[in-house]
FIMAR-9751 format. One record per residue (C-alpha): x, y, z. Coordinates in steps of 0.05 Angstrom, whole numbers, plus 32768, in hexadecimal, padded with zeros to 4 digits. Layout:
BEGIN
XYZ
...
This chain:
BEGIN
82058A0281A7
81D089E181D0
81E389A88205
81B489778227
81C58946825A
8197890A825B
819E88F682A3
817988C882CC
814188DE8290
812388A38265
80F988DD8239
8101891C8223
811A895781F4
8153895C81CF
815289A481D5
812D89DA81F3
812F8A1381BC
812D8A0A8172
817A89FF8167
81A18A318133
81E28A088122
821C8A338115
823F8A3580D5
827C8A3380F1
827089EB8118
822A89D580FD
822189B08140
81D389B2814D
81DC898F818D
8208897481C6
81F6893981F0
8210891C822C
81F988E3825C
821788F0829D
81FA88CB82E6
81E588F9832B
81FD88BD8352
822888CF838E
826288CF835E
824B88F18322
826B88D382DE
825F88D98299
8241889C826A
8270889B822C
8244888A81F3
8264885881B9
823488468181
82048871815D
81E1885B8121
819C888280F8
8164885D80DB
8149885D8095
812B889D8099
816188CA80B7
813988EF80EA
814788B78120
8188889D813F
8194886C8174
81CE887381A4
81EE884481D8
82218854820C
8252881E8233
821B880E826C
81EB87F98234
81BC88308238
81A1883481F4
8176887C81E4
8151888A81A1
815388D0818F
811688EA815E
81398924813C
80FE893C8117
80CD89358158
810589558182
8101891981BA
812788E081D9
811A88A681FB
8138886E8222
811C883581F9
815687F4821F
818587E28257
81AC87B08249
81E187AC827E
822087AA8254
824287D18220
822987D781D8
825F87C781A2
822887D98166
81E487ED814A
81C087E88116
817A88138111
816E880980C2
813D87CA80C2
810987BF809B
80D587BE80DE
80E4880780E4
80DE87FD8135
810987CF8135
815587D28148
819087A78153
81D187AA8180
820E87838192
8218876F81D6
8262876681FB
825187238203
8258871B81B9
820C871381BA
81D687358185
8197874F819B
815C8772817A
8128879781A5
80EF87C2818A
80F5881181A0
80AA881481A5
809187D881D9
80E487D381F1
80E3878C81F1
8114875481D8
81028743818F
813B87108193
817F86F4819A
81AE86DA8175
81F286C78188
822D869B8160
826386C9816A
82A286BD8196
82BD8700818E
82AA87498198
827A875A8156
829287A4813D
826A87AA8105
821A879F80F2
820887AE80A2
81BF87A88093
81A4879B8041
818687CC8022
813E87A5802C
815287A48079
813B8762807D
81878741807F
81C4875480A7
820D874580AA
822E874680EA
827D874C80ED
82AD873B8128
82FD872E811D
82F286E2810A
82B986D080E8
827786FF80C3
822D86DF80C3
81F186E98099
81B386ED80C4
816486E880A1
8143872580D0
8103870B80C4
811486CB80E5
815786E38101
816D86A180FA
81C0869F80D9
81C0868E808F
820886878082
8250868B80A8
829186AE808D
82C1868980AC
8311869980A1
8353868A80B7
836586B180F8
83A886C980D6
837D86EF80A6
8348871480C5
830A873B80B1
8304877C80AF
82C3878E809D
828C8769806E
824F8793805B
8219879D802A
821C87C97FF6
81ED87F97FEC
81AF87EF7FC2
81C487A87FAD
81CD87667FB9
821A87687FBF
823F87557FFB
828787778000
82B787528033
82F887718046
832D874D8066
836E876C8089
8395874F804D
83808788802B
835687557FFC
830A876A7FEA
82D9873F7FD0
828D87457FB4
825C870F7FBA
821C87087FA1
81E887007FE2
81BC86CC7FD5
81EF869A7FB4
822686B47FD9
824886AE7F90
828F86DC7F8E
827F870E7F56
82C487337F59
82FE87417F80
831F87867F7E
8369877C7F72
83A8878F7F9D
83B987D87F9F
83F487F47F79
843287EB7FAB
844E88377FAB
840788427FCC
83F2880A7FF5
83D7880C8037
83B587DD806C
836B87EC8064
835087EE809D
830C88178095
82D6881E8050
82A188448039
8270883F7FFD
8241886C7FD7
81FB886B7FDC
81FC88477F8E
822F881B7FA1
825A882C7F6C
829E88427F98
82C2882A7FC9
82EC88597FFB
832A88388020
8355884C8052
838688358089
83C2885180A9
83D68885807F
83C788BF8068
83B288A28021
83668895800B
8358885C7FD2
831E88617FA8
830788327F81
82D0882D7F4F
82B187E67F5D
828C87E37F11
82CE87E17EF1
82EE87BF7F32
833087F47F30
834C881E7F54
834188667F2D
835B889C7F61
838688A57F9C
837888DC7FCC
83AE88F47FFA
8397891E803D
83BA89588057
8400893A8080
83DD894980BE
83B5890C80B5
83DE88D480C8
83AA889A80CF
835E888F80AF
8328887D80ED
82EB888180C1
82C78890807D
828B88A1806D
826288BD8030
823888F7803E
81F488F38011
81D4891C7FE7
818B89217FD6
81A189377F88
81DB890E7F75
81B388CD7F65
81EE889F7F99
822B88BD7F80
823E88E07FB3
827489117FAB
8286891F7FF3
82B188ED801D
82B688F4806C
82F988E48080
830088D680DA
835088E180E7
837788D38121
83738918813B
833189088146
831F89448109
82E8892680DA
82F589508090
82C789448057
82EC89458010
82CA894B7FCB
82E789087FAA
82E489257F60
830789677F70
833689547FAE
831F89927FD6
831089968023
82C989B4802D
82C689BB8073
82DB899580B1
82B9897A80FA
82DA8973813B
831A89948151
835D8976817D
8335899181C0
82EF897181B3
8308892D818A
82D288FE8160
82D288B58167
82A588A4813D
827088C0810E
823088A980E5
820E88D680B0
81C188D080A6
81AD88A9806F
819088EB8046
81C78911805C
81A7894E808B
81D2893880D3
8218891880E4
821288F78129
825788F9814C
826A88D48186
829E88FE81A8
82E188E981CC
82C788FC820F
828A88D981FD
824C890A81F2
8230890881B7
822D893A817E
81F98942814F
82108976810A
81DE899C80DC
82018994809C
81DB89C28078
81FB89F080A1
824589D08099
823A89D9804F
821C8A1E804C
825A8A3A8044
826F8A068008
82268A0A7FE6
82338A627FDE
822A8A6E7F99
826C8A917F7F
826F8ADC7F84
82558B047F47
827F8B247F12
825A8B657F24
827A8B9F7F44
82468BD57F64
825D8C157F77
82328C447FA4
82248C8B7F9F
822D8CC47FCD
81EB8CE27FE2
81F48D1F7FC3
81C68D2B7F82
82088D4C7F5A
824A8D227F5D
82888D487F4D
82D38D277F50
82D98D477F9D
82A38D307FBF
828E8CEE7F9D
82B08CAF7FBB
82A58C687FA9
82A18C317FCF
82AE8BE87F99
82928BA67FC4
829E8B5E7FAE
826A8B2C7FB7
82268B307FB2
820A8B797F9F
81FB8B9A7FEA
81AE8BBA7FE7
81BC8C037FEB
81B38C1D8039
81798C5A8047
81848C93806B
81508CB58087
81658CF7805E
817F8CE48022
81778CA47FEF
81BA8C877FDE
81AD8C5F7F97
81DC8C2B7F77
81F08C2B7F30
82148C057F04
824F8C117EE9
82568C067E9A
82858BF77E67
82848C327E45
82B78C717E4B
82828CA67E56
82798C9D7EA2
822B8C997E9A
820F8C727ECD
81C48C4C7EBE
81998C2A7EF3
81858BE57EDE
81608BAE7F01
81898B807F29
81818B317F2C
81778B0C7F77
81BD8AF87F76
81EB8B3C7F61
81E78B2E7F1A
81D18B637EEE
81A28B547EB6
81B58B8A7E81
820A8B7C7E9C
82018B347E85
81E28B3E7E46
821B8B717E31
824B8B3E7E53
82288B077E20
822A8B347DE5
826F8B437DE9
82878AFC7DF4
824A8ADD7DD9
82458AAD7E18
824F8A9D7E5D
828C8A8A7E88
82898A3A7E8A
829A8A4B7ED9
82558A6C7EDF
822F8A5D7EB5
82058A327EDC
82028A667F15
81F68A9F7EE7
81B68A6E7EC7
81958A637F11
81A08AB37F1D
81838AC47ED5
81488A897EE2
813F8AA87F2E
81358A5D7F41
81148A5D7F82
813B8A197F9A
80FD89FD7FBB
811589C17FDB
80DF89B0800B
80A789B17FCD
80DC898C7FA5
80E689537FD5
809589537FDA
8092894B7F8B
80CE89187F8C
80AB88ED7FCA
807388DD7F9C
80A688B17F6E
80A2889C7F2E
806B88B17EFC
804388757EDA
804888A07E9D
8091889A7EAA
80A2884E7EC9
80AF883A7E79
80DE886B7E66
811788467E5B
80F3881C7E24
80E688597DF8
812E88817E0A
815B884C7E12
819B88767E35
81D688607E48
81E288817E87
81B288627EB9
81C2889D7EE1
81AB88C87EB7
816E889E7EA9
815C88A27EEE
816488EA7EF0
814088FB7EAF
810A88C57ECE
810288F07F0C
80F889287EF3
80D289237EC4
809989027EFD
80A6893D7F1F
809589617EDF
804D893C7EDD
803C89387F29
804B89857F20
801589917EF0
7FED895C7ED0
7FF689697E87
803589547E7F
8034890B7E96
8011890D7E45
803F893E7E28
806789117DFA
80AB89437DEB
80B2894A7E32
80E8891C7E3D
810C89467DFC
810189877E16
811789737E56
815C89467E4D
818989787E41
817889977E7F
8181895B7E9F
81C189477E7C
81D8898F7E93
81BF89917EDC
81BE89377EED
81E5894E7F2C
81AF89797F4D
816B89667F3C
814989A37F59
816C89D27F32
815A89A67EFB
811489A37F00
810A89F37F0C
81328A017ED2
810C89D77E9F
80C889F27EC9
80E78A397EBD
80EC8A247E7B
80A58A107E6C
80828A527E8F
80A08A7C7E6C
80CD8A627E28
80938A2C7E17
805C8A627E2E
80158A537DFE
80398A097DE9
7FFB89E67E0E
7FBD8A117DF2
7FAA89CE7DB2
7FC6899C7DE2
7FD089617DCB
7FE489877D89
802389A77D79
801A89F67D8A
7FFE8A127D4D
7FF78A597D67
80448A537D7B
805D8A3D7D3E
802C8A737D10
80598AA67D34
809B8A837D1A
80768A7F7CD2
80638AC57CD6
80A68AE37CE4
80C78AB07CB6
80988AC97C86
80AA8B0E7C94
80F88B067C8C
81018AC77C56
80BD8AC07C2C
80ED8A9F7BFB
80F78A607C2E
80B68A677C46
809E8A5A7C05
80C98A247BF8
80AB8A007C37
80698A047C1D
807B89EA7BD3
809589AE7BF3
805989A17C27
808589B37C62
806389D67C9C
807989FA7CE0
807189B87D06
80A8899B7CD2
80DB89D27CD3
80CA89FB7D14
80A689C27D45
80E4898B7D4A
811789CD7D62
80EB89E37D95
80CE89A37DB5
811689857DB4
813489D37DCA
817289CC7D97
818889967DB4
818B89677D75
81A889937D45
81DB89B87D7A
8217899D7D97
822189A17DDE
824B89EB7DE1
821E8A0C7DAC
81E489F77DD2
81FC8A1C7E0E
820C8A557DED
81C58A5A7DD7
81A78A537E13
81D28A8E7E2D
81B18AB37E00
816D8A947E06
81698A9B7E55
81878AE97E58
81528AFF7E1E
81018AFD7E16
80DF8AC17E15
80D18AD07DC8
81178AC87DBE
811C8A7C7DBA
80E38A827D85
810E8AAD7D5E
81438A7B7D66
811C8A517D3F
810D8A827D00
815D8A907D03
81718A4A7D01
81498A437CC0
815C8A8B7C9F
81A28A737CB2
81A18A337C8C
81748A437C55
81A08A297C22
81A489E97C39
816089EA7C38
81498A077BFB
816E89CF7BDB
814689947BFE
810D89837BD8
80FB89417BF9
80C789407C3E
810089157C58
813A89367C4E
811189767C78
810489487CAE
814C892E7CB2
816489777CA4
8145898D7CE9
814E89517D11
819D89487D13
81DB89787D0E
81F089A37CDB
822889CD7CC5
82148A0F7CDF
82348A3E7D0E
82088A497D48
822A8A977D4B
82138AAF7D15
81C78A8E7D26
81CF8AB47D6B
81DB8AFB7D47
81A38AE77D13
81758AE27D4C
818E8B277D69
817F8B3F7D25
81388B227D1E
81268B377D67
81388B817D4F
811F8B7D7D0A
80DE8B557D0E
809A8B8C7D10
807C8B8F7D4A
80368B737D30
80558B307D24
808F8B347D5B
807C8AF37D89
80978B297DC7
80538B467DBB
802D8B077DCB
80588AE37E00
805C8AFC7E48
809A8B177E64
80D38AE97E92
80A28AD17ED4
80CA8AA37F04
80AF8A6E7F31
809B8A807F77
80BC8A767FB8
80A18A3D7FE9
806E8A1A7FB5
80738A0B7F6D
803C8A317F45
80038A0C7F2A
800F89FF7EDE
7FC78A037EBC
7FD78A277E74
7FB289E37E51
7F7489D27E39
7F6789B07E7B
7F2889867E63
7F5489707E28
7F82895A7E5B
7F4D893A7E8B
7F2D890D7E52
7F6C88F57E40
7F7E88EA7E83
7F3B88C57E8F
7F47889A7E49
7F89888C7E62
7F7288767E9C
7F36884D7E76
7F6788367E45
7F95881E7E85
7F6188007EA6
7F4287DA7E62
7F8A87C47E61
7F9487AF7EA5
7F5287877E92
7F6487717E4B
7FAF875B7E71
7F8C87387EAA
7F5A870F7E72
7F9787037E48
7FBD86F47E86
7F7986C17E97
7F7286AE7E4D
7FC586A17E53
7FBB86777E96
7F8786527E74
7FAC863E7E39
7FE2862F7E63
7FBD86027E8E
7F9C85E47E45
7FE485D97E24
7FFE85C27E6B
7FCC85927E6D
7FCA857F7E1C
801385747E35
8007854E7E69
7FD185217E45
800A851E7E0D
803A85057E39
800A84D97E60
7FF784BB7E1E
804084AD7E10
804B84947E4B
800F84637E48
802A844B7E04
8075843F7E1D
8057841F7E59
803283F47E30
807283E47DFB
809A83D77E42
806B83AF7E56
806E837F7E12
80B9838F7E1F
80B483707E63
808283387E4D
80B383257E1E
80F083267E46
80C583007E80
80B082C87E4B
810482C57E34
810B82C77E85
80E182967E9C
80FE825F7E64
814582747E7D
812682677EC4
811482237EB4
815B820B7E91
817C822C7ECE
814E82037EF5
816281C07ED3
81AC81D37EDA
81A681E77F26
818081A07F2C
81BB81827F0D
81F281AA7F2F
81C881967F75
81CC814A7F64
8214815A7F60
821F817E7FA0
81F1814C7FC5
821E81177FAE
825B813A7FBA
823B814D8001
823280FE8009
827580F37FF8
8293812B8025
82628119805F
828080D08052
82C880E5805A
82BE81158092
829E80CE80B9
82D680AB80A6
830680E680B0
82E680EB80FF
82EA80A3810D
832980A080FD
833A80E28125
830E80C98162
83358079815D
837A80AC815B
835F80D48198
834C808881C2
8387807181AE
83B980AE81C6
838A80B18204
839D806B8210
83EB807A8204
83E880AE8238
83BE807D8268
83FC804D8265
8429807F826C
840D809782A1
8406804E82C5
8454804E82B1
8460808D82D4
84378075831F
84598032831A
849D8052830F
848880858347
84728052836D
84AF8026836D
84D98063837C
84A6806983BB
84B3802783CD
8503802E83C7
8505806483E7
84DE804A8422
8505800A8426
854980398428
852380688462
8516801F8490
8559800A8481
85758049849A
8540804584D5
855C800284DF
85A7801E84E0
858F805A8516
856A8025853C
85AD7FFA853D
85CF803D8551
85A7804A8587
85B38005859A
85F1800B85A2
85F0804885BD
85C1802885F9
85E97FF485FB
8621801C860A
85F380438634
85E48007865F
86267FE68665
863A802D8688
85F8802886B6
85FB7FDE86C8
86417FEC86EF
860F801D8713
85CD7FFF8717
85B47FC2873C
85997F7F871C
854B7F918726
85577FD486F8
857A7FA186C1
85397F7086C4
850B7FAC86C2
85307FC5867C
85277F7A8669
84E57F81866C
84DF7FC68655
850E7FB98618
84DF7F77860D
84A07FA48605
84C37FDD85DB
84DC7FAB85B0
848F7F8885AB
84707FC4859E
849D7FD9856A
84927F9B8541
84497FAA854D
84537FF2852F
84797FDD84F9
844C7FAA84DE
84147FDC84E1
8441801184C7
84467FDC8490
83FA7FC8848C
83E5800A8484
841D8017844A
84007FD98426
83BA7FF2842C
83C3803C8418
840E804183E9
83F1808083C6
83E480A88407
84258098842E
844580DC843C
848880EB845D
8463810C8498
844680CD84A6
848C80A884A7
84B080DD84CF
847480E38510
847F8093850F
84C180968511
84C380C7854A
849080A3856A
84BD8060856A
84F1808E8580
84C780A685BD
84B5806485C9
84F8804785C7
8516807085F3
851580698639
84EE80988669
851680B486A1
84E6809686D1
84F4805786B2
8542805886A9
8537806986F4
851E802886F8
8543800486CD
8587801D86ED
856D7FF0872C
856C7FB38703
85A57F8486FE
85D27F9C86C6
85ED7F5986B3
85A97F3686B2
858C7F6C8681
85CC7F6A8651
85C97F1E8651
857E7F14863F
857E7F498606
85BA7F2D85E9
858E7EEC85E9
85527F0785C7
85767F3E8591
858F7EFF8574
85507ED9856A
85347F0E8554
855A7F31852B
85527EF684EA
85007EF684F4
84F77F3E84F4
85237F4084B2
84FE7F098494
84B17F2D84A0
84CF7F6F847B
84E17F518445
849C7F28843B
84817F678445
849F7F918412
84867F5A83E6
84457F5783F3
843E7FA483EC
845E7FA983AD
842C7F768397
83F67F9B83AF
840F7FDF838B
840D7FB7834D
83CB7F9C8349
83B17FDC835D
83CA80058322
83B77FCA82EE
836A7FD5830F
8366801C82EB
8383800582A8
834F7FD482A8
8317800682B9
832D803A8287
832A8004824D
């Protein structure tokens, strides 16, 4: 096993010396990315993904180094960085350069390996995406996270449609199928779908697995048809459904050491037309074992508990398994190698027995040594010659040498083994065939044939042999165009598909073995068939009329009475090789015969078959019944045809004997197919060049009747459109009498709706009148309601100031006779006052409070009347600050300054007391008097004043 470390490297080889994988692990190579930094460490790759081809895979490990590694060119390079981890890839598009890969940022790129630039980006998820499926045409993709899948257009890589679920569900995977337009979407409900792409129509759902076997599937895989589905979860069950008939049809349990399923995936093969028969089953012990699904055994098995696998991806034609290991190189597997083992053809049924060197054997000296297996090529000595014999059946103890086929069998062993049970072992059959055949197994000149494709001779097939199967259509398709890129002549050979089907129903699951069995077949059992191409072969079937001649001139005879000739009752067995008038066991018995014998033998076949049913056939007298007669099955025991043959082989003169004009058994050679030019090649050429002529006059006469079609097309489009334009003129013309009409009944209706709108307007003007009229009268009468309230509330309102008014007035008359009380207090109070100071005081101190009291007295009169003026004036504005600074003025006033009691004390006390005695009594009825006038003449005054507004407002 090889190992190469990429390093700091961006380029490079894979390996340095041609690698030899080892049958025992198949691993080709081992590759690891580890860093020289100052703390070395190892890059654990995680995705790996091939491309359409199979030679190239791209890898990505957790820094986002991405490498392409050419298998075929034995190189590697370093084609992206993108800074984080990749969580998948996808290298199958249909711009083969082109690649795409999921980002940890739940981003998806594509870059292009060759210029390693960004082809673009698309983004829309908002979780990790896990999985990338690409359709078959690589120019759509489906990209799957844990929440939602989305269908992306590659060529525009814009998103064509969102899956969008409930979170409690989840996805577990949604891909294409293979080959199809089908999209399969798995959920962790264990419920599958199928939708068609472009609609996005549901075409089926699978249904729920039985319950004694159900499982949480958590991981799928799908044959290269697309016609089974492989399921698995936790357990050590596999579920395999067949998605035609949408059921479940087989349950596979692995060994108990499997606990849990990781991965599946399908190995391919180049010969089983998509079926594949192999499934590659990833456990938890990291041990990947790939099971035949049809027979339930273990082939062989990668990985083992020390080196784990995490994940794996087979190429697409099935030549390398890329494994990404636990410790995170990367393995790549030869399975050619893996399956060498598998692909051994079974041992042979001979036993060889070599001789001791001496040249007389006698019971003392002669030992024997029996090996099992394939027969061991006797070893030389440089003295003696030690031959190997084969032992026979018989009791004498005689020992013959015989030739011995490539593979241990024995020709002259098998054909005693086939006359004494008068076939072969079903078991190996097939192997004893290829050994018999000596089919070279060319697979590289066989893939070369098959990369050509189709024939055009061929692309029709189905139309003239409508089967069934379109497996085995495909198969029989293929090979015949391998057939006529092989050798020219029989891309116009018309019974090829006959001669060939049975072969093909026989061998549908390998196609190589196939196609060198039926060219086996032609070289040397259909030797001289070509010579009067496109004829039958006459010089073939003379030989079958001359030894029928020979052994039954009585049928012979019989033919010719009725007009029947070799190419009625030889030509249909040999171009169709039994395989119409044989059932399926009795046409392998034959060819056990037919393949261990001479080529003349199947010619002989055909005189036995008749001698055999001669009197059947002596008693048909109509050309039909002959033709029906050799064209379907009959009651005839293929036996006793087989030991007819025998017979006529021994028994037929040598002159005649068709052994004497065919060539002995040649098989094909090794490497290269030989070149197959037994035909009249110019025969072949002309027709070939008519063909061609023919195919090209009727590409011609297709495209002028294609023209001519377009044309008349075009002509009955337009005669159509002339029709319909002529229709349309005369409806447009009836409509427009139509409308004329209805226009004239329109206008009419017009005019009496006009008189009755005239009239129904005379009545709404008048009734506008009339309302206009009230609404006058209605707002007088409102606005004479509104004067007449306004004037209530005017009166009330003079009401209201009078009333206040009065109260003013009261209430002032109370405050001056209460001023009048304190003043007679105080009076007294001086009085008082004085009577104690005039005991004290002299007579000049009474005169001088005469004279004050005198003046105190005048100029209170004065204030009050001007107190009383300014009332009258302003009643409105008289405020109870006004009264109260008055009042304390008259106070102030009144009494006596100490300065002037001073003064007054010198007076004469009984002077003073005398004289204001005198005057408070004159005085006292005046100053009563000039209030009360007063208070009249103000509340006079107050009264005009409030009738002056009245009067204004009115």
């Amino acid at each position: 096993m090889q190992s190469t470390d990429l390093g700091n490297k961006e380029s490079g080889r894979i390996w340095h010396r041609k690698p030899s994988p080892a049958t025992r692990n198949g691993i080709i190579v081992n590759i690891i990315h580890s860093t020289s930094d100052y703390h070395p460490k190892v890059l654990r790759f995680l995705n790996v993904a091939f491309d359409g081809s199979g030679d190239c895979l791209i890898a990505g490990d957790h820094q986002g180094n991405i490498y392409v590694f050419d298998l075929h060119g034995n190189r590697f390079n370093l084609v992206q960085r993108t800074a984080q981890a990749c969580t998948a890839l996808a290298f199958n598009l249909h711009r083969k350069s082109e690649f795409l890969v999921a980002l940890a940022d739940y981003s998806i790129k594509c870059f292009d390996t060759v210029t390693k630039e960004l082809v673009s980006w698309m983004r829309g998820h908002e979780s990790s995406v896990f999985s990338i499926s690409v359709h078959a045409s690589g120019r759509y993709a489906i990209t799957t996270s844990s929440d939602t899948a989305q269908l992306w257009d590659l060529d525009t890589f814009q998103r064509k449609r969102k899956l969008n679920i409930r979170q409690s569900v989840g996805i577990q995977k949604v891909f294409f199928l293979p080959l199809s337009n089908t999209i399969l979407s798995c959920f962790k409900d264990n419920s599958i779908f199928a939708w068609e792409c472009d609609t996005l129509f549901c075409k089926y759902q699978l249904p729920a697995p039985p319950e004694s076997s159900s499982i949480l599937y958590k991981v799928f895989a799908v044959t290269r048809d697309g016609r089974t589905l492989a399921a698995g979860g936790k357990s050590n069950h596999l579920h395999v459904w067949c998605l035609e008939a949408t059921q479940l049809f087989r349950i596979i349990q692995m060994p108990t050491k499997v606990r849990a399923i990781r991965h599946l995936e399908f190995l391919p093969d180049s010969f089983d037309a998509g079926s594949n028969q192999v499934l590659g089953v990833l456990s938890q012990d990291g041990i990947m074992r790939f099971v035949n699904i049809q027979t339930c055994k273990l082939l062989f098995e990668i990985g083992s508990l020390d080196e784990g696998i995490s994940s794996s991806v087979i190429s697409p034609h099935g030549r390398y398994i890329a494994s990404i290991m636990e410790n995170g190189s990367l393995n790549i597997y030869s399975v050619q190698a893996l399956t060498h083992e598998v692909n051994k053809p079974p041992p042979p049924l001979v036993k060889v027995i070599e001789d001791l060197p001496e040249k007389k054997l006698s019971s003392s000296n002669l030992k024997m040594k029996i090996t099992s297996g394939r027969v061991q090529q006797p070893a030389k000595s440089k003295e003696v010659k030690i031959q190997s014999t084969i032992l026979e059946r018989d009791l004498t103890g005689n020992f013959e040498n015989k030739e011995n086929l490539s593979d241990g069998l024995n020709k002259k062993r098998l054909q005693i083994l086939l006359k004494g049970y008068g076939e072969y072992p079903t078991k190996y059959r097939m192997f004893i065939w290829r050994s018999l055949l000596q089919l070279p197994e060319n697979h590289t000149a066989f893939s070369s044939i098959i990369d050509k494709g189709t024939h055009v001779a061929f692309l029709n097939l189905q139309k003239k042999y409508p089967i069934k199967s379109r497996k085995l259509l495909r198969v029989l398709q293929r090979t015949l165009s391998a057939l006529a890129h092989w050798s020219a002549i029989f891309s116009d050979t018309p019974y090829l598909p006959l001669l060939a089907f049975p072969f093909v129903k026989l061998f549908q699951n390998n196609q190589l073995i196939c196609f060198e069995v039926v060219a086996t077949l032609i070289i040397n059992w259909c030797q001289y068939w070509f010579e009067y191409f496109p004829n039958p072969p006459i010089n073939i079937l003379s030989m079958i009329e001359n030894v029928l001649a020979f052994h039954d001139k009585e049928l012979l005879q019989h033919f010719i009475d009725h007009d029947v000739t070799s190419q009625l009752y030889a030509w249909p067995l040999l171009e169709t090789v039994f395989s119409e008038v044989l059932t399926r066991e009795e046409w392998l018995r034959l060819f056990d015969n037919i393949f261990t014998n001479h080529p003349a033998f199947l010619l002989m076949t055909v005189v036995a078959y008749n001698v055999c049913s001669r009197a059947p056939l002596l008693h048909c007298i109509l050309k039909d019944d002959f033709e029906y007669f050799f064209h379907h099955r009959n009651n005839l025991d293929i036996n006793v045809v087989i030991r007819e043959v025998y017979h006529l082989m021994e028994t037929t003169p040598a002159n005649i004997h068709p052994e004497s004009e065919l060539e002995v058994f040649v098989a094909l050679t090794k490497g290269q197919y030989p070149v197959f030019n037994q035909y009249p090649k110019f025969i072949v050429d002309y027709q070939t060049q008519e063909r061609e002529r023919i195919r090209n006059d009727e590409l011609d006469y297709l495209r002028e009747r294609q023209t001519i079609e377009d044309m008349q097309a075009e002509v009955n489009q337009q005669r159509v459109k002339d029709e319909a334009w002529y229709q349309k003129q005369e409806l447009l013309r009836k409509a427009e009498e139509t409308r004329r009409e209805m226009l004239l009944q329109e206008e009419e209706k017009m005019a009496e709706q006009r008189q009755r709108l005239a009239a129904v307007k005379r009545e709404l003007k008048i009734k506008e009148m009339q309302l206009q009229d009230a609404a006058r009268r209605r707002f007088l009468k409102l606005h004479q309601d509104q004067r007449e309230m306004e004037l209530q509330r005017l009166d009330d309102e003079i009401e209201r100031k009078v009333q206040m008014k009065d109260r003013e007035i009261a209430s002032t008359t109370k405050d001056l006779e209460m001023r009048h009380l304190e003043l007679d207090l105080q009076k007294r109070l001086y009085e008082k006052w004085k009577e104690a100071e005039e005991k004290e005081s002299h007579l000049r101190s009474e005169k001088k409070a005469a004279a004050l009291s005198d003046a105190s007295r005048k100029w209170f009169l004065k204030k009050g009347m001007c107190a009383a003026l300014e009332y009258a004036e302003n009643p409105f504005i008289q405020t109870e600050g006004h009264r109260l600074q008055s009042e304390q003025q008259v106070t102030s006033h009144c009494l006596p300054r100490t300065s002037q009691i001073k003064d007054i004390s010198e007076m004469d006390s009984a002077q003073i007391s005398l004289n204001r005695k005198t005057e408070w009594d004159s005085m006292e009825p005046n100053l009563i008097q000039k209030v009360r006038n007063l208070r009249q003449r103000l509340t006079a005054q107050a009264r005009n004043q409030c009738q002056n507004p009245r009067l204004l407002a009115a």
